[in-house]
C-alpha positions as a printed Julia matrix, in Angstrom:
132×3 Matrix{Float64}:
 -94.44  -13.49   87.56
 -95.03  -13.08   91.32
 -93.35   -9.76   93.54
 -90.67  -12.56   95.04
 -88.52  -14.03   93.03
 -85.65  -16.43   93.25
 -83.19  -17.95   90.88
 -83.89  -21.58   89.15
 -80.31  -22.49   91.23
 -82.23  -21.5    94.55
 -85.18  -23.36   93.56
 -82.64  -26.85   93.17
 -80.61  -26.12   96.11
 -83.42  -25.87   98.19
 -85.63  -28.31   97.33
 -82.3   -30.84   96.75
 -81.58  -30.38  100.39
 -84.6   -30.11  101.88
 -85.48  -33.89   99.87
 -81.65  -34.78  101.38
 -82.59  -34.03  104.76
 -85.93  -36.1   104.14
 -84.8   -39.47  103.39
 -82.07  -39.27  105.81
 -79.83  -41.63  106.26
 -80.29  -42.67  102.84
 -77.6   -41.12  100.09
 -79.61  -39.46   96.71
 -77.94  -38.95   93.75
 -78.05  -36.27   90.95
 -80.25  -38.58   88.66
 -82.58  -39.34   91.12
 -82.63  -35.16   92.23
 -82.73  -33.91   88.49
 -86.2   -36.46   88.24
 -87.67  -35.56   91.21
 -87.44  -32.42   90.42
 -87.71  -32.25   86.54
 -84.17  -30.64   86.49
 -81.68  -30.29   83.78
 -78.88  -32.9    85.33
 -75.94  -30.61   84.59
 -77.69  -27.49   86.74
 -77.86  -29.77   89.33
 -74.22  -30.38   89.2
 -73.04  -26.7    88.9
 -75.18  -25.93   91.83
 -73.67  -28.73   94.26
 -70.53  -27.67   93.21
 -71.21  -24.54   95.01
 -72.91  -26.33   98.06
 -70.12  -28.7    98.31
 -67.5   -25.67   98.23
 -69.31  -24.19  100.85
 -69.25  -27.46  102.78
 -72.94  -28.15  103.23
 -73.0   -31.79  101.27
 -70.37  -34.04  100.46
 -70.53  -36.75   97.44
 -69.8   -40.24   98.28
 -69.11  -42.54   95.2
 -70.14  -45.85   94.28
 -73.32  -48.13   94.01
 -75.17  -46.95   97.37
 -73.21  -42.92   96.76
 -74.32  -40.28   96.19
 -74.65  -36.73   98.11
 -75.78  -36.43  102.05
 -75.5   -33.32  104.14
 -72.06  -32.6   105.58
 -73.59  -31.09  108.76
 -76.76  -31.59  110.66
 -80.07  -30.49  109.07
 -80.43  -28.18  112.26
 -77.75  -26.02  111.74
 -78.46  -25.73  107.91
 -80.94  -22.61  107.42
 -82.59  -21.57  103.93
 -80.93  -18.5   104.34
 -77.44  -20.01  104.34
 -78.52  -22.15  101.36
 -79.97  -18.83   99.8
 -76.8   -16.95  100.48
 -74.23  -19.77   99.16
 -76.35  -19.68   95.4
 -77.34  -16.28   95.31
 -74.68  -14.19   97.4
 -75.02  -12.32  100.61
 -78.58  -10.74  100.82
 -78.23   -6.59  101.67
 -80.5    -5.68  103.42
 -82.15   -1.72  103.99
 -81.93    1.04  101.26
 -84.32    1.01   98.29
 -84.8    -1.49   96.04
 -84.37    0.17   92.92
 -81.03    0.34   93.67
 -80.71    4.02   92.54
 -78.12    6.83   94.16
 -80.61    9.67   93.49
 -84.79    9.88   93.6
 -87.21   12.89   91.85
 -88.3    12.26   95.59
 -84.97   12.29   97.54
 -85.99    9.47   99.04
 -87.05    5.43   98.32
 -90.68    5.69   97.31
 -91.25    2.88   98.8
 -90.66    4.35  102.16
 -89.58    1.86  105.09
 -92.47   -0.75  104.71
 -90.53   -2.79  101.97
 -87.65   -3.23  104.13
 -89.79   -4.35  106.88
 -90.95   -7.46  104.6
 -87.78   -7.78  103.05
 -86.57   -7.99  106.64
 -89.43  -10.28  107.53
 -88.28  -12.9   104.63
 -84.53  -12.28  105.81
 -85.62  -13.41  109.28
 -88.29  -16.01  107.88
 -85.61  -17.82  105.8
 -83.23  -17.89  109.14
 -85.52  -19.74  110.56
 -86.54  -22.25  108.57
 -84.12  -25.45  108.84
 -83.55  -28.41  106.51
 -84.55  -30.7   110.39
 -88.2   -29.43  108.98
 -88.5   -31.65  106.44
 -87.37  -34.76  108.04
């Protein structure tokens, strides 16, 4: 297991997207995302569910349907796509998570926040427009 982590739902919305934003102006469908990505077909669902909520995709039915970006692939960051699966990211503090330290303080010091920042700002940068 590697230091960063993300949820199997992050992993689909963000590669779903990101393959969305590819073959632009062409509609893909959960079928064709669940084997391109060796998904289970109902994950994919429950996780466009949530992106449709949020209003990133919409679904468009019948033979040539299927699910396209509700907004342009410039204005659609990783980090919003990160946020709408996994909830707002907190940044600062330690990552333990604890009220009280043997130290009295994160042992960690500031230099995880920095990278944790780092990613933060990373992901707000990268746009779904990169993979066109």
């Amino acid at each position: 297991m590697g230091l960063i982590n993300a949820s199997e739902g992050s992993y689909l919305a963000l590669h779903s997207l990101a393959l969305i934003a590819k073959n632009q102006p062409m509609r893909m469908n959960a079928k064709v995302l669940a084997e391109e990505l060796n998904a289970s077909q109902a994950h994919l669902a429950k996780v466009f569910q949530k992106l449709s909520k949020a209003g990133l995709v919409k679904s468009v039915r019948g033979p040539a349907g299927g699910f396209e970006l509700n907004k342009s692939a410039d204005d659609i960051s990783f980090l919003e796509i990160y946020e709408i699966i996994e909830g707002k990211v907190m940044l600062g503090g330690c990552p333990f998570d604890k009220v009280h330290s043997v130290f009295h303080t994160c042992i960690f010091g500031d230099e995880l926040n920095r990278i944790s920042d780092d990613i933060y700002e990373t992901f707000k940068k990268i746009k779904l427009s990169s993979f066109k």
